[in-house]
Backbone and ligand atoms as CSV (ligand in chain L), in Angstrom:
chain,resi,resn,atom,element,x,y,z
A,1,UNK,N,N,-16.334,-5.041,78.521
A,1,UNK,CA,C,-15.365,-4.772,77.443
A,1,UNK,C,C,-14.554,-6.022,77.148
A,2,UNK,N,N,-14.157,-6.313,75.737
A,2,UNK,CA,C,-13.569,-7.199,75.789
A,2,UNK,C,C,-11.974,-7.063,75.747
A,3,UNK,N,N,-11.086,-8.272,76.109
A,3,UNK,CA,C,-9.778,-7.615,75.576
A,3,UNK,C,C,-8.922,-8.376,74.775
A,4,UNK,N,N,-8.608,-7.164,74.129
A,4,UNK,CA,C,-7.907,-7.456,72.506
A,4,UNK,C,C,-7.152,-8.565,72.348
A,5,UNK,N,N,-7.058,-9.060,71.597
A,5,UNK,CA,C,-5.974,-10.579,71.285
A,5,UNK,C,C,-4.785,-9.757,70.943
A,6,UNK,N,N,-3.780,-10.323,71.875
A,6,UNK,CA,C,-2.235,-10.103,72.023
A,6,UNK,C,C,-1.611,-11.177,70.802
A,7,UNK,N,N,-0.386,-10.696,70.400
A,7,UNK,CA,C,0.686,-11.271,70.174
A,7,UNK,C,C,0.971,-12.711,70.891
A,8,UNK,N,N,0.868,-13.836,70.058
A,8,UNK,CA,C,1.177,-15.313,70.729
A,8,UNK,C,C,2.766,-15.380,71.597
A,9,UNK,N,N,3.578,-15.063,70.678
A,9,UNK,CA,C,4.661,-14.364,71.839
A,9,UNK,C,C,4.584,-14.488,73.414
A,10,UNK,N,N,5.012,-14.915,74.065
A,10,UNK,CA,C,5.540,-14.634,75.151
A,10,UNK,C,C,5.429,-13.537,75.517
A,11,UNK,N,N,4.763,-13.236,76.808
A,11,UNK,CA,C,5.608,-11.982,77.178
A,11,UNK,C,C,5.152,-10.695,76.246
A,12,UNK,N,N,4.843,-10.773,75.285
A,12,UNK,CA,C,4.764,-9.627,73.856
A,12,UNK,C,C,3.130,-9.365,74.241
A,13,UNK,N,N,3.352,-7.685,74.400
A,13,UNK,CA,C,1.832,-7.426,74.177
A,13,UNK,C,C,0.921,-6.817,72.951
A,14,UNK,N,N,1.827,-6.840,72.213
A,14,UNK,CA,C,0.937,-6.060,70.725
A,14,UNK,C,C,-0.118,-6.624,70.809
A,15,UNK,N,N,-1.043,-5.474,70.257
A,15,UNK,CA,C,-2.182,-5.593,69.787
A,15,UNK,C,C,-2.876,-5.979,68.260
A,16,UNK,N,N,-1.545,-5.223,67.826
A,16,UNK,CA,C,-1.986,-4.482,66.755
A,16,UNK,C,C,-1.330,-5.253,65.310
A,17,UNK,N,N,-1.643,-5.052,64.540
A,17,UNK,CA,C,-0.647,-5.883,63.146
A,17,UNK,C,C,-0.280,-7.193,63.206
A,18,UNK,N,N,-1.336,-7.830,63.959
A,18,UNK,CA,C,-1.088,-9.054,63.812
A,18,UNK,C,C,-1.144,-10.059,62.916
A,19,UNK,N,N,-0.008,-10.929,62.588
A,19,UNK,CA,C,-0.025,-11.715,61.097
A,19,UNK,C,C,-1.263,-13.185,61.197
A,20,UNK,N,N,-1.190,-14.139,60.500
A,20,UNK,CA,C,-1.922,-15.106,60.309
A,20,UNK,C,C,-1.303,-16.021,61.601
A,21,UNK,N,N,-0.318,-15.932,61.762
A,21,UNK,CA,C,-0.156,-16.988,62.874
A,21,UNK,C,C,-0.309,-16.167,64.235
A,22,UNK,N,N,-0.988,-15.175,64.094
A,22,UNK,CA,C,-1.515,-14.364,65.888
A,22,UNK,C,C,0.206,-13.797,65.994
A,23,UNK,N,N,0.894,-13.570,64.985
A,23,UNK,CA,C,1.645,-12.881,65.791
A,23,UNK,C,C,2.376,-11.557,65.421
A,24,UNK,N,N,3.137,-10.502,65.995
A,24,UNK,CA,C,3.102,-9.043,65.352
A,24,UNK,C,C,3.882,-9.334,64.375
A,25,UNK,N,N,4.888,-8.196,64.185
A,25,UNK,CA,C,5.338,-8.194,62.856
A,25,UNK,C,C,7.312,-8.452,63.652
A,26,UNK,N,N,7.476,-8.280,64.705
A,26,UNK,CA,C,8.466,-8.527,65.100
A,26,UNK,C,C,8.673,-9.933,65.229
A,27,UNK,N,N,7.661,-10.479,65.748
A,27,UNK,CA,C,7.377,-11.919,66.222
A,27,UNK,C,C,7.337,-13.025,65.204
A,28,UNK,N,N,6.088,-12.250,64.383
A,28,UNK,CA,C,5.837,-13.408,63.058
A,28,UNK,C,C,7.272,-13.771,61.975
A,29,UNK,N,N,6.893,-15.593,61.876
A,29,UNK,CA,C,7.685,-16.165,61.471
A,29,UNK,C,C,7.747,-15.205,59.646
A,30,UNK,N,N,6.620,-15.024,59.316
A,30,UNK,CA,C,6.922,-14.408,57.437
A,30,UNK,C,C,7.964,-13.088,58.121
A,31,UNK,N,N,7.762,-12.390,58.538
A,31,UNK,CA,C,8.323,-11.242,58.284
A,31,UNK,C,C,9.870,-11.088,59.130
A,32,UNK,N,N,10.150,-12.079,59.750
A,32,UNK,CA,C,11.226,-12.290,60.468
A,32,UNK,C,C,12.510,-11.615,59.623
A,33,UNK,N,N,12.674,-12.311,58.146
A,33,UNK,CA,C,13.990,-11.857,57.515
A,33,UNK,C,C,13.552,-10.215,57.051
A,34,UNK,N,N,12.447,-10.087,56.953
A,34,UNK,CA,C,12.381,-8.795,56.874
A,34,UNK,C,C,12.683,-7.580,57.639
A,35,UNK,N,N,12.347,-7.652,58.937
A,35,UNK,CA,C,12.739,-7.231,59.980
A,35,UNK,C,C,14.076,-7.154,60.696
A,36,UNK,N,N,14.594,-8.098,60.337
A,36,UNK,CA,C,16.281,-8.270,60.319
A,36,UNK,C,C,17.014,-7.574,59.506
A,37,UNK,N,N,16.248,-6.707,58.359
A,37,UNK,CA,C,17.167,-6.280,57.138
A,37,UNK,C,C,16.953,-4.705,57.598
A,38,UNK,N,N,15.436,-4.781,57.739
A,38,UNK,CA,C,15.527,-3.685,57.902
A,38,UNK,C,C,16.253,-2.847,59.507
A,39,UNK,N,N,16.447,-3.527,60.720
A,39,UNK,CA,C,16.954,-3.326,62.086
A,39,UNK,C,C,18.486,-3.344,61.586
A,40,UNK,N,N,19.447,-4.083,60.531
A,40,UNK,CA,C,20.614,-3.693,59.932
A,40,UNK,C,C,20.477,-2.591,59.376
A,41,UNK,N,N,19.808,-2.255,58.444
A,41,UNK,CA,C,19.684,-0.585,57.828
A,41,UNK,C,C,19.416,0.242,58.369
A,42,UNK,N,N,18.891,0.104,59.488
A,42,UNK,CA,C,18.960,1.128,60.970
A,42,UNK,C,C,18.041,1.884,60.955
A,43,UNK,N,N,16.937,1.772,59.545
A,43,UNK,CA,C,16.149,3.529,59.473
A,43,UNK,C,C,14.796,2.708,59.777
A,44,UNK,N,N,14.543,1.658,59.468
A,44,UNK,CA,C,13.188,1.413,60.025
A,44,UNK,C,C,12.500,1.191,61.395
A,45,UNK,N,N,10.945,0.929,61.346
A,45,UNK,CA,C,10.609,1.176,62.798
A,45,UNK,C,C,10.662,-0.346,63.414
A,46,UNK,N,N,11.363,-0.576,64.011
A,46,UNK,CA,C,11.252,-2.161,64.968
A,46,UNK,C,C,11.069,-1.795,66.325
A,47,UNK,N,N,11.568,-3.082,66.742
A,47,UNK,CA,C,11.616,-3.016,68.173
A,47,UNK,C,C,10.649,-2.690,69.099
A,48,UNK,N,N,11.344,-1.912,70.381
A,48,UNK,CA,C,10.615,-0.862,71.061
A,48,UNK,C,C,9.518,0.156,70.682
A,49,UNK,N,N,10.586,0.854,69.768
A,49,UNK,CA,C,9.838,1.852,68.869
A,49,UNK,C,C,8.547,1.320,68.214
A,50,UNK,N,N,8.596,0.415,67.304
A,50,UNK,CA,C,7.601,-0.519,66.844
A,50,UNK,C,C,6.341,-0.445,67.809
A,51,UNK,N,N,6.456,-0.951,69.095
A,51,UNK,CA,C,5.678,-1.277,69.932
A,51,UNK,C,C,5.161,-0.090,70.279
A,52,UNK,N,N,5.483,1.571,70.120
A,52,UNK,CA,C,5.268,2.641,70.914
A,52,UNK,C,C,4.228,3.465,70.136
A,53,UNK,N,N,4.457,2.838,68.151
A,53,UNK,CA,C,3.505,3.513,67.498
A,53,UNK,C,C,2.239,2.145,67.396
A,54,UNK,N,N,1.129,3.233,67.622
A,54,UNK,CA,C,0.054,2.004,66.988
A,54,UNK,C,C,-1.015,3.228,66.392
A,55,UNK,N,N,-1.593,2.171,65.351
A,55,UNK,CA,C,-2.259,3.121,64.309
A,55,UNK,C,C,-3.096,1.841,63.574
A,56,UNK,N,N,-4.297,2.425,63.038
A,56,UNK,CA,C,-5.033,1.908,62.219
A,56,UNK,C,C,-4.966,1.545,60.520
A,57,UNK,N,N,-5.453,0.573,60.188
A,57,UNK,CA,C,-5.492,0.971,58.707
A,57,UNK,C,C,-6.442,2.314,58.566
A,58,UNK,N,N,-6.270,2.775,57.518
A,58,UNK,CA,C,-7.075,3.751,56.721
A,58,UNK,C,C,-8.566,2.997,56.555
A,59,UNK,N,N,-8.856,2.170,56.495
A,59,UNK,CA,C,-10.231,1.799,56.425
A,59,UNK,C,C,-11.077,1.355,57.328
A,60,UNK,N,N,-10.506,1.523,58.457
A,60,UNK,CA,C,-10.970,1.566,60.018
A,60,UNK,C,C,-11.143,2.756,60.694
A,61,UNK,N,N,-11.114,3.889,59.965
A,61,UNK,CA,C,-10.636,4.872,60.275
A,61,UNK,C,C,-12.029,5.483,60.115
A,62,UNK,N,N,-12.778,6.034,60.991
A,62,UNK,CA,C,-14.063,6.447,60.545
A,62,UNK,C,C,-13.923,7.890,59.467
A,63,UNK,N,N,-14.939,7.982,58.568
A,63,UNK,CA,C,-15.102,9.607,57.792
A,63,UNK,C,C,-14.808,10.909,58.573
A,64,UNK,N,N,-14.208,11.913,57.666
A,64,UNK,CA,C,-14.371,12.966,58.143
A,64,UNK,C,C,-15.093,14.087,57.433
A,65,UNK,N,N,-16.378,13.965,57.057
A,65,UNK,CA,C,-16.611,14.678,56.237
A,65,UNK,C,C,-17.592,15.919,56.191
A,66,UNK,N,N,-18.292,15.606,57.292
A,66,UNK,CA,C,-19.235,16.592,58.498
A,66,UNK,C,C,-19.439,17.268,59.704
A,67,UNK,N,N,-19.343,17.982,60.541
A,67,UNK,CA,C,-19.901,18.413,61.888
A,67,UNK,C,C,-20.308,16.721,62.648
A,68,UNK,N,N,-20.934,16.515,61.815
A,68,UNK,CA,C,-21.440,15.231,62.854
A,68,UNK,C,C,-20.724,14.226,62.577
A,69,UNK,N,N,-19.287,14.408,61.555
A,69,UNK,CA,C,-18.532,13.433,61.449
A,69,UNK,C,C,-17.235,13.341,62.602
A,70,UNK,N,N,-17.392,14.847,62.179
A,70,UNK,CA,C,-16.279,15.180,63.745
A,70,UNK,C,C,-16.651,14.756,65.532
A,71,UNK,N,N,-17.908,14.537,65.232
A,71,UNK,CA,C,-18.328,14.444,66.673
A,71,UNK,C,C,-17.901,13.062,66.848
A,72,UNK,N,N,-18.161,11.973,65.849
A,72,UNK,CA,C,-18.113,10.881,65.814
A,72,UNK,C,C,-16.838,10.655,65.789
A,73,UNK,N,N,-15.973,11.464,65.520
A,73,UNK,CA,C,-14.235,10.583,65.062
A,73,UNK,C,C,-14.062,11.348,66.557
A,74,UNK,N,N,-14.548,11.992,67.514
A,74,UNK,CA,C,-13.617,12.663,67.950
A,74,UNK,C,C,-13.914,11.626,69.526
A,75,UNK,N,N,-15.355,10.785,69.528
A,75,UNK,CA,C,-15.809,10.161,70.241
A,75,UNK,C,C,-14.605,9.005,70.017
A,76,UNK,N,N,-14.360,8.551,68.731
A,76,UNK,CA,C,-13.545,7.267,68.248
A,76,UNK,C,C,-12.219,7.145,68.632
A,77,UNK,N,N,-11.695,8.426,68.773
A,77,UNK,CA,C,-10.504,9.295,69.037
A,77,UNK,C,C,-10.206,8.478,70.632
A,78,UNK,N,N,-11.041,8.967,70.852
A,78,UNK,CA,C,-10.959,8.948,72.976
A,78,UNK,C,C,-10.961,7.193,73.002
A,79,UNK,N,N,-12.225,6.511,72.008
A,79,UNK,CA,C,-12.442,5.191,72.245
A,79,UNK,C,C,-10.826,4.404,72.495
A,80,UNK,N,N,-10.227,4.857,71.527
A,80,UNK,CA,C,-8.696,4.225,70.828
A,80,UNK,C,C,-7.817,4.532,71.443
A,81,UNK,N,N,-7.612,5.564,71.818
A,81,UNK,CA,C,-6.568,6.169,72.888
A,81,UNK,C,C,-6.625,5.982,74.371
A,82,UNK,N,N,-7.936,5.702,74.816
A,82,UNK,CA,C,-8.048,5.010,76.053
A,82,UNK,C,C,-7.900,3.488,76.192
A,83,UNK,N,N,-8.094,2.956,74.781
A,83,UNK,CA,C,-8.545,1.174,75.090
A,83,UNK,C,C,-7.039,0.880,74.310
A,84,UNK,N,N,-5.933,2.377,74.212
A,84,UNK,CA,C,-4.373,1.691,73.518
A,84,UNK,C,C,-4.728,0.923,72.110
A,85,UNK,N,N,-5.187,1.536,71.774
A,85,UNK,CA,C,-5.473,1.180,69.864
A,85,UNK,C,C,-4.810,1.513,69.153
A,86,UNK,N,N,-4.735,3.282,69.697
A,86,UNK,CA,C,-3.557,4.521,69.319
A,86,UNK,C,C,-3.109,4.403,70.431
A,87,UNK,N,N,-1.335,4.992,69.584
A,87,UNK,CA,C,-0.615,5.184,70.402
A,87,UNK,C,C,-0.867,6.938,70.653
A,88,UNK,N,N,-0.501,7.670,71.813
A,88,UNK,CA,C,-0.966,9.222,72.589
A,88,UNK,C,C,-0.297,10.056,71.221
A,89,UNK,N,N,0.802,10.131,70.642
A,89,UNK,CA,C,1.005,10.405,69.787
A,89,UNK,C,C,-0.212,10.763,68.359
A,90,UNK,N,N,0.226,9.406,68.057
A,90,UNK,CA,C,-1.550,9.421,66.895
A,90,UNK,C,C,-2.046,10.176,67.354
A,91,UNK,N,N,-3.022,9.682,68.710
A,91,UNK,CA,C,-4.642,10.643,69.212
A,91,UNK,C,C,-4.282,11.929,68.995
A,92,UNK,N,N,-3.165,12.455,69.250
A,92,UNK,CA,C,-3.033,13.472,69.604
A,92,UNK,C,C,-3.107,14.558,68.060
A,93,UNK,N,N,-2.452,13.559,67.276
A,93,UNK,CA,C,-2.669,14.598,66.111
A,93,UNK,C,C,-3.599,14.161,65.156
A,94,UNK,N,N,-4.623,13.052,65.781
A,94,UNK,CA,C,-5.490,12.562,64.881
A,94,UNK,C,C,-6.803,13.795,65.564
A,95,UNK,N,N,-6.629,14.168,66.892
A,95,UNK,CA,C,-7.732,14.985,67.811
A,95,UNK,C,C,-7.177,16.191,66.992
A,96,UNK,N,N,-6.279,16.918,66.795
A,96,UNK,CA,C,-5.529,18.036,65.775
A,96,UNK,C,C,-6.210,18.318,64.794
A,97,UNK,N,N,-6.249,17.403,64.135
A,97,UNK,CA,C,-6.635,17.141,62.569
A,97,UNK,C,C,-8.403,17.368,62.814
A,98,UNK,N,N,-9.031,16.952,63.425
A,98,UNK,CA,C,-10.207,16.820,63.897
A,98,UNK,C,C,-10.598,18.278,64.100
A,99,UNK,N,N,-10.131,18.885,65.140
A,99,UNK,CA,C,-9.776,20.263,65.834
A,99,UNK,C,C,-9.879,21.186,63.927
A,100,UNK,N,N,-8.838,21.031,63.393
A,100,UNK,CA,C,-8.571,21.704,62.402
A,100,UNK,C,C,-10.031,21.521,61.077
A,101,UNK,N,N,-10.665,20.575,61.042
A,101,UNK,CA,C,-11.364,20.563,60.209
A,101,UNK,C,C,-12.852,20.917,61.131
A,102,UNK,N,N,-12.378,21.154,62.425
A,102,UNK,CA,C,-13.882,21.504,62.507
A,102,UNK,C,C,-13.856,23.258,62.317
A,103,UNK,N,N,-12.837,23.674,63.066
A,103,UNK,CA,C,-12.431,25.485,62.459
A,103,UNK,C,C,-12.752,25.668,61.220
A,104,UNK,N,N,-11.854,24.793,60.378
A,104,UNK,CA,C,-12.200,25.579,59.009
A,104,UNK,C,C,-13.919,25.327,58.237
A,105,UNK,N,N,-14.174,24.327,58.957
A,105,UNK,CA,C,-15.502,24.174,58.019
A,105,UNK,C,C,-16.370,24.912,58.926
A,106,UNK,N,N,-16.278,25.607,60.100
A,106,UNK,CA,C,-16.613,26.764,60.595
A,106,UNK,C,C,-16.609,27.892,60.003
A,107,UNK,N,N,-15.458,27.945,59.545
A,107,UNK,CA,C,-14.827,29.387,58.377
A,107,UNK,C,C,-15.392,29.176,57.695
A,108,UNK,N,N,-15.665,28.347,56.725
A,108,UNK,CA,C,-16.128,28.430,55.600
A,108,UNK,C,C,-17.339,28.330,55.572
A,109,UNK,N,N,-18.536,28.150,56.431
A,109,UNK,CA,C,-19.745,28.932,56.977
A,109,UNK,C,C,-19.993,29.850,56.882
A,110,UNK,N,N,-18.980,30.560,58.097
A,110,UNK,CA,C,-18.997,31.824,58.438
A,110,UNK,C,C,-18.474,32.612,57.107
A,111,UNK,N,N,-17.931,32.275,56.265
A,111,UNK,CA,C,-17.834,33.054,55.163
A,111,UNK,C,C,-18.703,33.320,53.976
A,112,UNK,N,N,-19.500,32.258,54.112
A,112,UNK,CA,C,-20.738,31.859,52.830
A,112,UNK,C,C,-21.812,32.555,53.627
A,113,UNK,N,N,-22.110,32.686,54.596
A,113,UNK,CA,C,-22.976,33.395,55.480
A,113,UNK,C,C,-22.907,34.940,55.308
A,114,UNK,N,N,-21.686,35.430,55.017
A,114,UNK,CA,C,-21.209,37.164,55.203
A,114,UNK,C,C,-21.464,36.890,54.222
A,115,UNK,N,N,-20.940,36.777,52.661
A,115,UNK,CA,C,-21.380,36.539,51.622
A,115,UNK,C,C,-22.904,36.785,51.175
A,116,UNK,N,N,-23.540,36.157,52.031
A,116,UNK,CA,C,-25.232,36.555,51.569
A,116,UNK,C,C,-25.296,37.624,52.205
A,117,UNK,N,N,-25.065,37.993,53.607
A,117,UNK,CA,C,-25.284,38.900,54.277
A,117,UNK,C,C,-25.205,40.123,53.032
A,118,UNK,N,N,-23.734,40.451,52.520
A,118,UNK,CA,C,-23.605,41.614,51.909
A,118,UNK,C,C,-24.062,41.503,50.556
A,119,UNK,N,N,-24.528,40.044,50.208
A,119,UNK,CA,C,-25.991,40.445,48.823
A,119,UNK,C,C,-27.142,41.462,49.574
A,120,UNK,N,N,-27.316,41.011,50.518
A,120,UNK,CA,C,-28.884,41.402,50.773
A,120,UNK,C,C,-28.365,43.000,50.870
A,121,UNK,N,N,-27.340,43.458,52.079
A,121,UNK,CA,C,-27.194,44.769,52.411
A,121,UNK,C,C,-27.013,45.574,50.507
A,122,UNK,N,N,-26.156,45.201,49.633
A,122,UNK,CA,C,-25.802,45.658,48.458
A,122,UNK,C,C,-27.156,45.976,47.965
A,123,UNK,N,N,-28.392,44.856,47.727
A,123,UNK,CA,C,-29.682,44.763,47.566
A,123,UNK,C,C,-30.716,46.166,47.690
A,124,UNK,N,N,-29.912,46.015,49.095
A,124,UNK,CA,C,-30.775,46.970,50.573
A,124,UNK,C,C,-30.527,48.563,49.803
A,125,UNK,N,N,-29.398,48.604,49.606
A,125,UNK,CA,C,-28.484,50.169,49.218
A,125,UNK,C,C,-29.305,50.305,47.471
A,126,UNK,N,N,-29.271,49.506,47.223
A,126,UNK,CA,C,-29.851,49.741,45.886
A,126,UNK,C,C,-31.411,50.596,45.781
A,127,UNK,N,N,-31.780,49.477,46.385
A,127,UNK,CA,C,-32.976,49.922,47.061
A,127,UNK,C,C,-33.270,51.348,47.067
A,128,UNK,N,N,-32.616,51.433,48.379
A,128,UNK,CA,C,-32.409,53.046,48.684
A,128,UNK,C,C,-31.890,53.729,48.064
A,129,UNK,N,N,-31.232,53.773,47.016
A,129,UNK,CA,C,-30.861,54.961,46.446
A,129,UNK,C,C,-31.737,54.978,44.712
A,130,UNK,N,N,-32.777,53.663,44.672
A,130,UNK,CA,C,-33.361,54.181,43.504
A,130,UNK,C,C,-34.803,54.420,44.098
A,131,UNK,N,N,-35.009,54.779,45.322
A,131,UNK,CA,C,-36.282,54.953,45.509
A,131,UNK,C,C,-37.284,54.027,45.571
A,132,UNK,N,N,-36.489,52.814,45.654
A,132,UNK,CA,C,-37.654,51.576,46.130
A,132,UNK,C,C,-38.352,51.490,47.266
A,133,UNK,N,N,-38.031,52.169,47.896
A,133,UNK,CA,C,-38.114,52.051,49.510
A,133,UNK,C,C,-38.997,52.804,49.936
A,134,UNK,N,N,-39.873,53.836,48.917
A,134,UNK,CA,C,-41.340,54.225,49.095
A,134,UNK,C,C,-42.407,53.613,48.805
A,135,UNK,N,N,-41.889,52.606,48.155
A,135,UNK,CA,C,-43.302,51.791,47.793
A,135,UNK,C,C,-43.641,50.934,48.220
A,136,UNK,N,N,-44.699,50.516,48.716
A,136,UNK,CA,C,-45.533,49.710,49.825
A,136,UNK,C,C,-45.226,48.378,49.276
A,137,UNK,N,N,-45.202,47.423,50.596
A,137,UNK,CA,C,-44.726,46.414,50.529
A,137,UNK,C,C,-45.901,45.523,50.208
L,1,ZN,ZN,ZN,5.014,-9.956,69.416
């Protein structure tokens, strides 16, 4: 396995959001006054906190769009959350989300399935009550 390029920083272990000069977003020289404005306005994420969420772009993010997509994000899931990609948080509601789309696209199987089921039985009753059901198959 290899391991991830840290934050040039000292001491700093991010992984993650690293700028052009190798360094995070606390660290790096561009975003410095930015980070200062926002740690005065008190509502953004720095610091500690900063360091506690980690998350992907959206385009690293494998599909979710199948049974066998779920198998795959849910494999990707464990990859990231064990190798600290995600922070336990994320995994946790990224494995959720996963969880949730595999139920419903279960349901919605299982519902298109009853669906034919009670064509055929409706079919079946018809059948039987116009007397189809004596004549040789
Ligand atoms: Zn850093």
């Amino acid at each position: 396995m290899t391991t991830p390029t840290t934050c040039a920083q000292a001491g700093c272990g991010t992984t993650f959001g690293l700028d052009e000069d190798r360094r995070c977003r606390n660290h790096s020289e561009r975003h410095r006054a930015a980070a200062q404005e926002a740690r005065a306005k008190g509502g953004a994420v720095t610091g500690g906190r900063a360091l506690k969420i980690r998350t992907v772009p959206l385009d690293q993010v494998p599909p979710l769009t199948s049974m066998d997509d779920a198998v795959s994000a849910s494999a990707w899931v464990f990859r990231m959350a064990a190798s600290g990609g995600l922070d336990p948080s994320s995994a946790r509601e990224a494995n959720r989300a996963i969880t949730t789309f595999v139920h419903s696209t279960d349901k919605a199987d299982l519902l298109k399935r009853l669906k034919t089921l009670e064509q055929k039985v409706r079919a079946y009753e018809t059948q039987t009550t116009t007397g189809d059901r004596a004549q040789p198959r």
